[in-house]
N, C-alpha and C positions, 0 to 999 in steps of 0.2 A: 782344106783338109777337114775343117770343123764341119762344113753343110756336106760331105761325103757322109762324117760318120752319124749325122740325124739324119740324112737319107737312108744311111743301110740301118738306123736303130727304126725308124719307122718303120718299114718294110717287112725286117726281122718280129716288129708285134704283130704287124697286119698278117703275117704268113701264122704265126701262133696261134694266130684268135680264129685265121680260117682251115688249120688243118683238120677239122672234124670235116666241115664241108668238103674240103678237097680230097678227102680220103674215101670220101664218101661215093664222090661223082669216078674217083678210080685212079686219082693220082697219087704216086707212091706203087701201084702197081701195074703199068703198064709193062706193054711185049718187047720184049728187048731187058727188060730188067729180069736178073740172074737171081732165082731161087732156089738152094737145093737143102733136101730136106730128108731128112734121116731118123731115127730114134733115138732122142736126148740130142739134137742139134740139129739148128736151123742156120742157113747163111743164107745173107738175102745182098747181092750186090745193085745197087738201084743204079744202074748204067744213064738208059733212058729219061727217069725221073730226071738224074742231073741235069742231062742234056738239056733238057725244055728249060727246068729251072736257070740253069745258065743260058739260055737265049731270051729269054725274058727278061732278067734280070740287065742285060746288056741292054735292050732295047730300052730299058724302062732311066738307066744312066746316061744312054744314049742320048734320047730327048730330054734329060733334065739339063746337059752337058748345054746343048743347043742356044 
């Protein structure tokens, strides 16, 4: 349980420290992810986003698991 949770605390800096990058190159916004937008309110469901971020993240425990 203890190298789980410095896996996911690593991870969780590495993903902070690159979210300028990664927002950059367009994640956070792909097609599939739900935005609706109105005056005086935004909702933004990031469906897609999750998805990748949870298959990656699988893979990535996957092979630490190994």
């Amino acid at each position: 349980m203890a190298r789980f949770l410095i896996v996911l605390g690593i991870i969780l800096v590495v993903a902070g420290l690159l979210w300028p990058v990664l927002s950059r190159i367009g994640i956070g916004r792909l097609p599939g992810d739900i935005v609706i937008e109105r005056e005086g309110f935004r909702l933004y469901i990031p469906i897609m986003t999750s998805l990748l971020i949870s298959a990656v993240l699988s893979l990535v425990l996957w092979f630490l698991n190994r």
